[in-house]
Each structure stands twice: as C-alpha cells, then as structure tokens.
C-alpha positions, 0 to 999 in steps of 0.5 A: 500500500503506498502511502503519501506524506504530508508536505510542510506547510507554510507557517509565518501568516500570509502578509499584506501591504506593507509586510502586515498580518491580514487584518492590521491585527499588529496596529493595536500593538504598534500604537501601544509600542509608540504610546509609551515614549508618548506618554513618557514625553507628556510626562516630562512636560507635565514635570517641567511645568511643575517644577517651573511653578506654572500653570499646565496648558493641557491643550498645547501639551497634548498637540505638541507632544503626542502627534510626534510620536503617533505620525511615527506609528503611522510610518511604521509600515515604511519603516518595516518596508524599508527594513526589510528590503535592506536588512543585515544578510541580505544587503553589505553594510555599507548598502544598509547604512547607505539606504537607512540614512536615506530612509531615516532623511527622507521619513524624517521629512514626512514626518515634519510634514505631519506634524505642520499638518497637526499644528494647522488643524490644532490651530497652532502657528503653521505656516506654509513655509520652508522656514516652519517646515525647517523648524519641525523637521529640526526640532526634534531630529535627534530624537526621531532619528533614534526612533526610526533606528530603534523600530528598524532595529525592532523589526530585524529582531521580530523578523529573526525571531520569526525566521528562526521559528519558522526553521525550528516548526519546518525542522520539526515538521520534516523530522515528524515526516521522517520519523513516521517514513521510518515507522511505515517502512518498518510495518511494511517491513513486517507484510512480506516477511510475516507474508512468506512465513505463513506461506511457508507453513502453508507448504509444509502442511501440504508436503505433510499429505493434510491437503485440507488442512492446507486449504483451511490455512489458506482461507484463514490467511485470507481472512486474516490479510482482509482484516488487516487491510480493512484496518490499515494506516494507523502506527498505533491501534488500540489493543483490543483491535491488535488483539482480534488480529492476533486472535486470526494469526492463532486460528491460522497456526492452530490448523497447523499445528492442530491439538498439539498447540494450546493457547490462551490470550487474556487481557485485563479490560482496563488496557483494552483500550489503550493504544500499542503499536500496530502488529506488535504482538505478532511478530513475538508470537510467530518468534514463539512457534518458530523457535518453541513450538515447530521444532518440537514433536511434542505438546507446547503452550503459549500465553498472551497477557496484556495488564495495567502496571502503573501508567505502563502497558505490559504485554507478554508473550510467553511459550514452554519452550528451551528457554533463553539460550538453552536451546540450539535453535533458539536465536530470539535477539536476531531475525526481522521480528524482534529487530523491527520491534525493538526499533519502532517502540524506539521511534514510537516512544523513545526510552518510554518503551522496551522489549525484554527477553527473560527466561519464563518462570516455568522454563521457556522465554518470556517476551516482554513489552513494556510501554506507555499506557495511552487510552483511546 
C-alpha cells in the first residue's frame, strides 16, 4: 500500500501591504509600542511645568507632544518596508547604512510634514513655509532619528525571531515526516516477511499429505490479510483491535499445528483500550512457534497477557519452550521480528518503551513489552 506524506506547510501568516498580518491585527500593538515614549514625553512636560511653578496648558501639551510620536506609528509600515528590503544578510553594510540614512532623511521629512499638518488643524502657528517646515523637521531630529533606528532595529529582531521559528516548526515538521517514513517502512517491513512465513507453513502442511488442512490455512490467511487491510494506516491501534488480529494469526497456526498447540490470550479490560503499536504482538508470537513450538514433536503452550502496571502497558508473550539460550535453535535477539520491534517502540516512544527477553518462570522465554499506557 503506498502511502503519501504530508508536505510542510507554510507557517509565518500570509502578509499584506506593507509586510502586515491580514487584518492590521499588529496596529493595536504598534500604537501601544509608540504610546509609551508618548506618554513618557507628556510626562516630562507635565514635570517641567511643575517644577517651573506654572500653570499646565493641557491643550498645547497634548498637540505638541503626542502627534510626534503617533505620525511615527503611522510610518511604521515604511519603516518595516524599508527594513526589510535592506536588512543585515541580505544587503553589505555599507548598502544598509547607505539606504537607512536615506530612509531615516527622507521619513524624517514626512514626518515634519505631519506634524505642520497637526499644528494647522490644532490651530497652532503653521505656516506654509520652508522656514516652519525647517523648524519641525529640526526640532526634534535627534530624537526621531533614534526612533526610526530603534523600530528598524525592532523589526530585524521580530523578523529573526520569526525566521528562526519558522526553521525550528519546518525542522520539526520534516523530522515528524521522517520519523513516521521510518515507522511505515518498518510495518511494511513486517507484510512480506510475516507474508512468506505463513506461506511457508502453508507448504509444509501440504508436503505433510493434510491437503485440507492446507486449504483451511489458506482461507484463514485470507481472512486474516482482509482484516488487516480493512484496518490499515494507523502506527498505533488500540489493543483490543491488535488483539482480534492476533486472535486470526492463532486460528491460522492452530490448523497447523492442530491439538498439539494450546493457547490462551487474556487481557485485563482496563488496557483494552489503550493504544500499542500496530502488529506488535505478532511478530513475538510467530518468534514463539518458530523457535518453541515447530521444532518440537511434542505438546507446547503459549500465553498472551496484556495488564495495567502503573501508567505502563505490559504485554507478554510467553511459550514452554528451551528457554533463553538453552536451546540450539533458539536465536530470539536476531531475525526481522524482534529487530523491527525493538526499533519502532524506539521511534514510537523513545526510552518510554522496551522489549525484554527473560527466561519464563516455568522454563521457556518470556517476551516482554513494556510501554506507555495511552487510552483511546
């Protein structure tokens, strides 16, 4: 089954004129930023009126000390303008010391232009003239030439911070698709492998003479590939779902090995809904009759359990068998199975999850997996 991945998507909101969010939902913010040298400013005035003993002209205070700050939030999308086009990185120094002393002159200017404008419609004296012109473009030229640098200098910083937030969510987003490239290359790992096994043992049932047999597996591996096709595309499943899969592949088994397997699956009801692994049972108990069961004339159980421990899952696979290391055809750290397991619980859960091999307590091997109890 192919399986497409998501691309990145596009994180930093879409701009509009000017390099603003849609819906100027930054001008709040860039008014409240300007009001606070405003406020300071009229502060200042109100100081100097109090400790010079005269009387506050709130009128004149407020006409001739606001506006000079609130002209500058209205050019602030030409400051953001012409910081962005001429930003460290993208042009040389003396480029960019070059065109902000230009930007700086030349909104300076419209700046006095505002402001005359503001003097006009305040009734304040505001000739049209060079000379009333000069004067405002003057009066203040230190302090709005630190202003212009400040909201550049404002700029660079929200737009680094921005860029560099926008690597971290790509750089998260393309580590996300690749991890869960690995994950889907490791289950599909598992289809063929599992695939060719059980075709196998559907061949040596047919060697046996047990033609009907033979039949009969066929048609529960059918049954069991159906069902799993129909329930395809999640890495994790809840185990109740992993249970009924794994409930198939014993049908499946028991035809071959008839009377002589004896197996149980128990699961306690407050885990049957948490999520594992999609086939995480599976390869355990196919590494169980492999290597406990198929060798051996005689009879052999198997268990499953699936139990609550704390906020874990522990779910175990356990057959009578040699054992861990006392049997010459037991090999259970190696092989497609176990090595598939072991690296998808680590990609699934990092150092959260664990597969353990142990000797069982009444002598065969007990495979172990633990991970984190997550309910659906």
């Amino acid at each position: 089954m192919e399986t497409t991945l998501a691309r990145p998507v596009a994180l930093r909101p879409r701009l509009r004129p000017f390099g603003l969010p849609s819906g100027w939902r930054v001008a709040p913010v860039v008014v409240a930023l300007w009001s606070v040298p405003a406020v300071v400013a009229l502060g200042q005035v109100y100081l100097q009126q109090v400790l010079t003993a005269q009387p506050m002209d709130w009128r004149h205070a407020l006409w001739t000390t606001l506006p000079n700050w609130y002209l500058w939030a209205l050019l602030t999308p030409l400051i953001v303008v012409v910081a962005r086009r001429f930003r460290p990185g993208r042009a040389a120094w003396p480029v960019l010391a070059g065109a902000h002393t230009a930007g700086a002159l030349g909104l300076l200017g419209l700046h006095a232009l505002g402001s005359v404008a503001v003097f006009a419609i305040a009734g304040l004296p505001a000739e049209a003239s060079w000379a009333v012109f000069w004067t405002h473009y003057t009066i203040r030229f230190h302090v709005n030439v630190v202003a212009y640098a400040l909201a550049v200098a404002a700029v660079w910083v929200v737009d680094n911070r921005r860029r560099a937030l926008d690597r971290e969510r790509q750089e998260a987003a393309l580590r996300a698709e690749l991890a869960e490239a690995q994950l889907q290359a490791l289950k599909m790992q598992l289809r063929p492998h599992f695939l060719f096994n059980a075709l196998h043992a559907v061949g040596a049932t047919m060697r046996k003479g047990d033609a009907d047999a033979a039949v009969t597996m066929l048609t529960q591996l059918g049954d069991l590939l159906r069902f799993t096709l129909e329930h395809d595309g999640a890495q994790e499943v809840p185990l109740s779902r992993e249970l009924a899969v794994l409930e198939r592949y014993l049908a499946l088994e028991g035809v071959r090995f008839g009377d002589r397997l004896t197996a149980r699956v128990e699961a306690d009801a407050d885990v049957r809904d948490a999520r594992v692994p999609s086939w995480v049972l599976q390869p355990l108990v196919e590494n169980a009759l492999k290597h406990a069961v198929a060798p051996y004339p005689g009879p052999a159980t198997l268990a499953v359990r699936a139990r609550r421990d704390g906020d874990a899952v522990v779910l175990e696979v356990e057959d009578s068998g040699p054992g861990l290391g006392r049997g010459a055809s037991r090999a259970p750290s190696t092989g497609v199975g176990l090595a598939n397991t072991r690296a998808r619980l680590a990609a699934l859960y990092g150092d959260r999850a664990r597969l353990d091999l142990l000797d069982g307590a009444e002598g065969g091997l007990l495979a172990r997996v633990t991970l984190p109890h997550a309910p659906r």
